[in-house]
C-alpha positions, 0 to 999 in steps of 0.5 A, spaced: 962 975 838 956 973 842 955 971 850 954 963 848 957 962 841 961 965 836 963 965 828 969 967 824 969 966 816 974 964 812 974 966 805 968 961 804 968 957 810 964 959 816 967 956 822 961 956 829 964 954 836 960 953 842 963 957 847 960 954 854 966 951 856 964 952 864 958 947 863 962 943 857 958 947 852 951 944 854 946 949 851 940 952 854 935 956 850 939 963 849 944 958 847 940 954 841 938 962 840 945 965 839 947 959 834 940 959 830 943 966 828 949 964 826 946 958 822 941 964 819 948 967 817 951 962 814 944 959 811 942 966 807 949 968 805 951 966 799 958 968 799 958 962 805 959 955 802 961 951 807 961 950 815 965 947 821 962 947 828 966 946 835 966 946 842 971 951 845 976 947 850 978 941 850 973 937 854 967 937 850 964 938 843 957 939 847 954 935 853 947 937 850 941 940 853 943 944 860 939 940 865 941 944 871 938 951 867 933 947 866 931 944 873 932 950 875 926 954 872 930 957 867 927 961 861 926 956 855 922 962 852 928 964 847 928 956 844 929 957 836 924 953 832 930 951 828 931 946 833 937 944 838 943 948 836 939 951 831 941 946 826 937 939 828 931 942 825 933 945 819 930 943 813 931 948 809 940 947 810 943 944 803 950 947 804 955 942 809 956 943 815 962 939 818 962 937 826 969 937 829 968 933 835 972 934 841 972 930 848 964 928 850 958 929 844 952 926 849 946 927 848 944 933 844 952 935 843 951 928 839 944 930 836 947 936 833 954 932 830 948 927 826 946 933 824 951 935 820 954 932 814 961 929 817 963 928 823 971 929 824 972 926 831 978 926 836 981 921 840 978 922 845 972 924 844 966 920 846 959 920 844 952 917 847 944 918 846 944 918 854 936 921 855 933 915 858 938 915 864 934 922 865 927 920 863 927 923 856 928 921 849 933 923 843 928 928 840 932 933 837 933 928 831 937 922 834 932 917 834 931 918 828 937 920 824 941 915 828 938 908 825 938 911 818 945 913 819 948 906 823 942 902 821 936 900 827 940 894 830 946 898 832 942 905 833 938 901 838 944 898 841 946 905 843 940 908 844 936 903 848 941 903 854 945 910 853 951 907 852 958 911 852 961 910 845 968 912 843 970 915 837 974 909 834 968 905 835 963 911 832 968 910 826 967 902 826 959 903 826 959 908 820 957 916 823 965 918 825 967 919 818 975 920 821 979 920 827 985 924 829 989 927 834 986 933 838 991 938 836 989 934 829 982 935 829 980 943 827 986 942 822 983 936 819 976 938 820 978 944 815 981 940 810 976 936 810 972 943 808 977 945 803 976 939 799 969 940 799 971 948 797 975 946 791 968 943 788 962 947 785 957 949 792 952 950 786 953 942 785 955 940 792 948 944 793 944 940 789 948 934 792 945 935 799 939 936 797 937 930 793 941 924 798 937 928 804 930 928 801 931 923 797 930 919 804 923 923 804 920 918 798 917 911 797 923 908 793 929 909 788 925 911 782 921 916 785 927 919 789 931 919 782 924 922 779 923 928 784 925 936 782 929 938 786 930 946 786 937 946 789 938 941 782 934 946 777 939 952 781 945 948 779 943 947 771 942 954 771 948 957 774 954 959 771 958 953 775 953 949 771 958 953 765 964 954 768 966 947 770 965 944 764 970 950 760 975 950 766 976 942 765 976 943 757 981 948 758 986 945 764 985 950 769 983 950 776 976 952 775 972 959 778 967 957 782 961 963 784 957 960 787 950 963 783 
């Protein structure tokens, strides 16, 4: 376990938690270093399919960037190049990674819940790009994942005035993908996983990596024209085989992942 974070694997599920809660889970650089180790983990395993990423407590997700370490002088040194939480910032990630959403997701803690592919949020929690208010700006991705994710009006709604957005409203604007009850968030966030476990990781892969690169090209025809490696992997992998024989003959498929 580390100082700031930690992880435990469940089968193929890897399950992060920030573990900060005196200072609701703000992350300062060793923190965002302590999680790109463990998104370095969950990337380069390949018995790793499938991530769910919490606060510890019950009053935040993540408050976002520790603005006292950071009036104070602190060491920003150890800053991963991977971005904030070692997450807004990796290109390279095609395996899903869920946000289960507890209590206040501001700024940062907000940045990296878009960062991931669902966001299951509890009833209490509360999300907002707040930076201008402090004299910044939502750079680890908000700015920009936030429009393409709820569209400009809606973003700009939030982002030009810092605004506190409860979940049941993040559900209405599109980024909440489901709200339950705090004691319902982790056991939902995790079923959520599993329905993601029960399908080929080589094709939720490639499924990833097409849709989020596609955004990268001038329009549909050229999106549905590029290679992807992540969809040349998948043609080549005995998944590509196996669900087809496993369908043929009624069984449950066997998944390798490879």
């Amino acid at each position: 376990m580390g100082e700031f974070a930690f992880a435990e694997t469940d089968g193929n599920l890897f399950n992060i938690t920030i573990n900060r809660p005196e200072v609701m889970n703000a992350l300062h650089p060793p923190g965002n270093a302590e999680l790109s180790e463990l998104f370095d983990e969950f990337e380069n395993n390949p018995d790793l399919w499938v991530c769910v990423i919490t606060g510890a407590g019950e009053r935040a997700f993540s408050a976002g960037n520790d603005l006292k370490y950071q009036a104070g002088g602190g060491d920003r040194s150890a800053a991963p190049t991977s971005g904030f939480a070692g997450l807004t910032s990796r290109w390279s990630l095609n395996k899903p990674v869920i946000a289960a959403v507890n209590g206040v997701a501001m700024g940062g803690g907000f940045e990296i819940a878009l960062a991931c592919d669902l966001i299951i949020a509890s009833d209490n929690a509360t999300f907002a790009l707040p930076e201008p208010k402090v004299g910044l700006a939502a750079l680890a991705g908000g700015v920009h994942r936030l429009p393409r994710q709820i569209g400009m009006k809606n973003a700009m709604g939030m982002m030009l005035t810092g605004r506190h957005v409860p979940a049941a409203e993040g559900k209405e604007l599109g980024f909440v993908n489901e709200v339950v009850s705090q004691a319902e968030l982790l056991p939902r966030a995790n079923q959520w996983a599993q329905m993601i476990l029960e399908c080929s990781p080589m094709s939720i892969r490639a499924t990833k990596e097409a849709a989020y690169q596609g955004f990268e090209e001038g329009g549909m025809r050229a999106a549905h024209e590029k290679q992807y490696d992540a969809v040349k992997a998948m043609a080549k992998s005995e998944d590509f085989i196996e669900g087809p024989v496993a369908f043929s003959e009624k069984r449950a498929p066997e998944w390798k992942g490879r």
